[in-house]
VEXDREN-2710 file (C-alpha; in Angstrom, 1 decimal):
% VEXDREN-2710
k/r/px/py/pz
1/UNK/0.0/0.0/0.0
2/UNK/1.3/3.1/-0.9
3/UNK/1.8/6.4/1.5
4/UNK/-1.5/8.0/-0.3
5/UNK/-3.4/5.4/0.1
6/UNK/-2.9/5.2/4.0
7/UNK/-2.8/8.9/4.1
8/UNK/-6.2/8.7/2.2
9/UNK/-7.1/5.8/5.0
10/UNK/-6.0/8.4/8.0
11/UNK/-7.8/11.3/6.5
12/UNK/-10.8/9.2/6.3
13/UNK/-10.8/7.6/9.8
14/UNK/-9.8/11.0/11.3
15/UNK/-13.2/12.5/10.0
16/UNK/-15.2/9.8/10.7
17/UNK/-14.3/10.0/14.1
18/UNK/-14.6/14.0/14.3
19/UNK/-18.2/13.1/12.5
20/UNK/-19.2/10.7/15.9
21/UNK/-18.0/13.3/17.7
22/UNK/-19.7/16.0/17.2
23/UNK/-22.9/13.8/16.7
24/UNK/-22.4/12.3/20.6
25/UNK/-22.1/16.2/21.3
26/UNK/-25.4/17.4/19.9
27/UNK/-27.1/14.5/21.2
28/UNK/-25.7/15.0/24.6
29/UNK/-26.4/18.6/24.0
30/UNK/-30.4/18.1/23.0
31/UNK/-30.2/15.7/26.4
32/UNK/-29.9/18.1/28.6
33/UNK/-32.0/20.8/26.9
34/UNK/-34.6/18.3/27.4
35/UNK/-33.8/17.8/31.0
36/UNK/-33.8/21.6/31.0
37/UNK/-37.3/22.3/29.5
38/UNK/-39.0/19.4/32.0
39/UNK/-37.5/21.2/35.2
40/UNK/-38.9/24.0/33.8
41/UNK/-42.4/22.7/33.6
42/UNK/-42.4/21.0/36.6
43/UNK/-41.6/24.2/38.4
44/UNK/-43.9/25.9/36.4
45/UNK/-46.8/23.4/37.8
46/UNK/-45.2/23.2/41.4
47/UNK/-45.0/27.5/41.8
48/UNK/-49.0/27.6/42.0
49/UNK/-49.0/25.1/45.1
50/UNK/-46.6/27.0/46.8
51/UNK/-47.7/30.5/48.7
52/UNK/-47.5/32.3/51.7
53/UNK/-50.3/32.7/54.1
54/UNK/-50.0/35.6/56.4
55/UNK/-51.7/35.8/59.5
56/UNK/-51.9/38.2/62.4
57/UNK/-51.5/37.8/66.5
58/UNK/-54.1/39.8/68.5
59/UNK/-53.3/40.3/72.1
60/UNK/-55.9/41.2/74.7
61/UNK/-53.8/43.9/76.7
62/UNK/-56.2/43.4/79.3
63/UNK/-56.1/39.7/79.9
64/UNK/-53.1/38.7/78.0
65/UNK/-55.1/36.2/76.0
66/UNK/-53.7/35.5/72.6
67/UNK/-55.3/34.8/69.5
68/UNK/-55.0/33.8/66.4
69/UNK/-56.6/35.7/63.5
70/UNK/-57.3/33.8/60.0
71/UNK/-58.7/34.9/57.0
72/UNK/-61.0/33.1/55.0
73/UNK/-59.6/30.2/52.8
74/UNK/-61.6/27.5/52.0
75/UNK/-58.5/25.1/51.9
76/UNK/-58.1/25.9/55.6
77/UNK/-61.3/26.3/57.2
78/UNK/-63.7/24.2/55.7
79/UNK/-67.6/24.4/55.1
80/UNK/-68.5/22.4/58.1
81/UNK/-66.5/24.2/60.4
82/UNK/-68.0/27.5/59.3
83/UNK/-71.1/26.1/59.6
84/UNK/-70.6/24.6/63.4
85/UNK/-69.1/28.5/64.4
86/UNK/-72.0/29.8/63.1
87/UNK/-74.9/27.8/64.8
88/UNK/-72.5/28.1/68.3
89/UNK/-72.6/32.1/68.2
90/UNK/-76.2/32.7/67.3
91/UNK/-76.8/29.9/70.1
92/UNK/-74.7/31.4/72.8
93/UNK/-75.7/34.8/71.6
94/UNK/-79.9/34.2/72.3
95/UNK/-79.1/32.0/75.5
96/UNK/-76.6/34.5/77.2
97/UNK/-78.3/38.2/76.2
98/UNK/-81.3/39.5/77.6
99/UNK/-83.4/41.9/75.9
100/UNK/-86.8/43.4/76.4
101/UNK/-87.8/43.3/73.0
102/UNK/-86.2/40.0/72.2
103/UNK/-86.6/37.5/75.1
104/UNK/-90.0/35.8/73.5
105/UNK/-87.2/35.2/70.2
106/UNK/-84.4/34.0/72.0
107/UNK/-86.3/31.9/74.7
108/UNK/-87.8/29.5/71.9
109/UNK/-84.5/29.5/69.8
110/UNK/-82.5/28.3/72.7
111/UNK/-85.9/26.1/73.4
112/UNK/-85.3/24.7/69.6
113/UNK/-82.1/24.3/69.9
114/UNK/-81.4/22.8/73.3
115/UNK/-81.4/19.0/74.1
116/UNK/-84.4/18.8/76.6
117/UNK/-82.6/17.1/79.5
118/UNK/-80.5/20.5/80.1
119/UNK/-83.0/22.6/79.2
120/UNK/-84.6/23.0/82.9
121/UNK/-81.6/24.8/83.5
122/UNK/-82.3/28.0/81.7
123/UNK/-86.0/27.7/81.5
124/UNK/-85.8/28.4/84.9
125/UNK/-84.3/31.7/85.3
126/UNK/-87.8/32.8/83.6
127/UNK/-89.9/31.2/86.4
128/UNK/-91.8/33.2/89.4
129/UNK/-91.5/36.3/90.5
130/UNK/-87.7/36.6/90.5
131/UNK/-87.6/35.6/86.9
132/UNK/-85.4/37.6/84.8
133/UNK/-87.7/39.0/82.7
134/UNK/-89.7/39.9/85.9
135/UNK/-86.5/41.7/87.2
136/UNK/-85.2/43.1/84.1
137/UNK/-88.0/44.3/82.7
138/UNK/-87.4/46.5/80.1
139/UNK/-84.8/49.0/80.9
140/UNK/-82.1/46.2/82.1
141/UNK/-80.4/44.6/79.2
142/UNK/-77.7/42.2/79.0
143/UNK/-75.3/42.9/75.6
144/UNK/-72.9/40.5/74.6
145/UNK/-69.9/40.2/72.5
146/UNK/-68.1/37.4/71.1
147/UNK/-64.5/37.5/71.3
148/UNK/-63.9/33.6/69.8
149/UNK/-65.3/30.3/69.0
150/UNK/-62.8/27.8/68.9
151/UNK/-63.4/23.8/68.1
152/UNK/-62.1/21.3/70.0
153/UNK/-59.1/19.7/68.6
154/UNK/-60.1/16.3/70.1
155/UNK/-64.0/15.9/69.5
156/UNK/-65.6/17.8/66.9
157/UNK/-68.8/18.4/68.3
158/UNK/-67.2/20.3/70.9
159/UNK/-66.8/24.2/70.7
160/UNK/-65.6/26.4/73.1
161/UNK/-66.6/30.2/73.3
162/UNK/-65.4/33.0/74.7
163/UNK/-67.7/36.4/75.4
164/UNK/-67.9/39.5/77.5
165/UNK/-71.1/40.2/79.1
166/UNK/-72.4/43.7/80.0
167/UNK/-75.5/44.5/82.0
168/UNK/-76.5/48.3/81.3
169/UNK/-79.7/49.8/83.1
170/UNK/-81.0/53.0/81.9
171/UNK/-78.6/53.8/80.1
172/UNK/-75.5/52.9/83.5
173/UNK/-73.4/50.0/83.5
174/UNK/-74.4/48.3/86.5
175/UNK/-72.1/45.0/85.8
176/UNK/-68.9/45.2/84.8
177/UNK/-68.0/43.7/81.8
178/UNK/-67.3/40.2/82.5
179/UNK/-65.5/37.5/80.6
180/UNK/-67.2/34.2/80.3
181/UNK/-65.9/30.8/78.7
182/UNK/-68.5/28.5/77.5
183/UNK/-67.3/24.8/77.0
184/UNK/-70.5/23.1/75.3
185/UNK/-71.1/20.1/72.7
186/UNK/-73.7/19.5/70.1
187/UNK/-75.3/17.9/67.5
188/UNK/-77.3/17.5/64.0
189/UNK/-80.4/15.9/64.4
190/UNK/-82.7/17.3/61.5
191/UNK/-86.5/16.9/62.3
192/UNK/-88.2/16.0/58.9
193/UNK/-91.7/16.2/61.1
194/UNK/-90.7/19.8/62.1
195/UNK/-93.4/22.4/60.8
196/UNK/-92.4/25.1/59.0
197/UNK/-91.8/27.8/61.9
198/UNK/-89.4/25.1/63.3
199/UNK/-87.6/24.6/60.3
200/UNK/-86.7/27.8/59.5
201/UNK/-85.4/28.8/63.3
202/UNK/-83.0/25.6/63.3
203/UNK/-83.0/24.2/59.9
204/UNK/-80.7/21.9/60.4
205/UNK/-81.3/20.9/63.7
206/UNK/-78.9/22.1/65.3
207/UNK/-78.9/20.8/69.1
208/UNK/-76.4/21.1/72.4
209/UNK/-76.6/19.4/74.6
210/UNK/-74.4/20.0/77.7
211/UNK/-73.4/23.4/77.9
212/UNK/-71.0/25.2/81.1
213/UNK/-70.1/28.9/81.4
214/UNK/-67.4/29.9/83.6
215/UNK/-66.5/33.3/84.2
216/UNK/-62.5/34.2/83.0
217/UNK/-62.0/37.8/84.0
218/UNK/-64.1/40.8/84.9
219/UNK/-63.7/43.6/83.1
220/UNK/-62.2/47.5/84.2
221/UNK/-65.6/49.4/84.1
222/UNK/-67.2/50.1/87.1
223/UNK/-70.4/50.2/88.0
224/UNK/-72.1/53.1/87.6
225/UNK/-70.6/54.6/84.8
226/UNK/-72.0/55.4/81.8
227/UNK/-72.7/53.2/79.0
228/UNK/-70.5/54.1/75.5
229/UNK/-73.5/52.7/73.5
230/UNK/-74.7/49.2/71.9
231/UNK/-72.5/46.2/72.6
232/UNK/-72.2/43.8/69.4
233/UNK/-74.9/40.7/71.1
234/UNK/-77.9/42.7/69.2
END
């Protein structure tokens, strides 16, 4: 074989070789673009899962009792929770105020809405002559403000409540405002029998049934003083 020939031979080889080369570079190349691109993507899908929720700290200055404020997000307080919040305040709320003009209203709600065996217990602060509505009257009112429901981390048909409670009399507080902590459980028991009045007071039947207030702290207004206007348990 002459020189040219295995020059020719050389020539060859060398740019088949340079040929593999550069191919093994592009497809390594295109490998990692693609590697690239499906990162992208998947980040792309990943970013709207990720956000950040701010919240905000309230601290009572006079009690020290911190809580917790949340905003409304259906992925973290759900329908039934709203729903068990909101049948625990109107509950608390007709049970624990008193009002001339609205003792006939919240006497049957509580009525509807209150197991039968613990009922006794507030049905009789109506009876005889030292009934409230006998000593009240209508210039004593009782106005009440709910400061938080919170449900029980271990039984969900447990709530816990926490109100202030101020008794005004013509226009002069005459009991401090007081603090109360309600601990109480309850139920669904819907009445398909229930007439129509009954339905639409408690719908979906709606029922507690054990229910105990304890006072937490009384409040710095005296007695006496003058009442800054309507307290948020209308």
């Amino acid at each position: 074989m002459s020189i040219f020939n295995k020059g020719a031979n050389w020539e060859a080889t060398r740019t088949s070789d340079l040929v593999k080369s550069r191919n093994l570079a592009w497809m390594f190349a295109g490998l990692m673009g693609l590697c690239l691109v499906t990162a992208v993507i998947a980040l792309a899908m990943l970013t709207p899962l990720r956000r950040t929720v701010p919240y905000l700290v309230k601290m009572d200055t006079q009690t020290g009792n911190i809580e917790v404020l949340r905003t409304f997000d259906n992925q973290e307080i759900g329908t039934d929770e709203l729903n068990d919040k909101y049948w625990a305040q109107r509950y608390v709320l007709a049970r624990e105020q008193y009002n001339w003009w609205l003792v006939s209203t919240d006497y049957d709600t509580v009525a509807a809405m209150t197991d039968p065996t613990i009922f006794k217990e507030y049905g009789d602060q109506f009876v005889g002559e030292k009934g409230l509505d006998k000593v009240f009257g209508d210039f004593t009112e009782r106005r009440i403000r709910i400061l938080s429901l919170t449900p029980s981390l271990s039984n969900p048909q447990q709530m816990i409540v926490r109100f202030e409670r101020t008794t005004v009399s013509k226009g002069n507080v005459v009991e401090a405002p007081t603090v109360f902590v309600v601990n109480m459980t309850f139920r669904y028991i819907p009445n398909k029998n229930a007439s129509e009045a009954e339905g639409i007071r408690n719908p979906r039947g709606y029922q507690v049934y054990s229910y105990r207030r304890d006072v937490e702290i009384s409040g710095s207004v005296k007695p006496g003083t003058q009442a800054a206007g309507q307290g948020g348990g209308a």
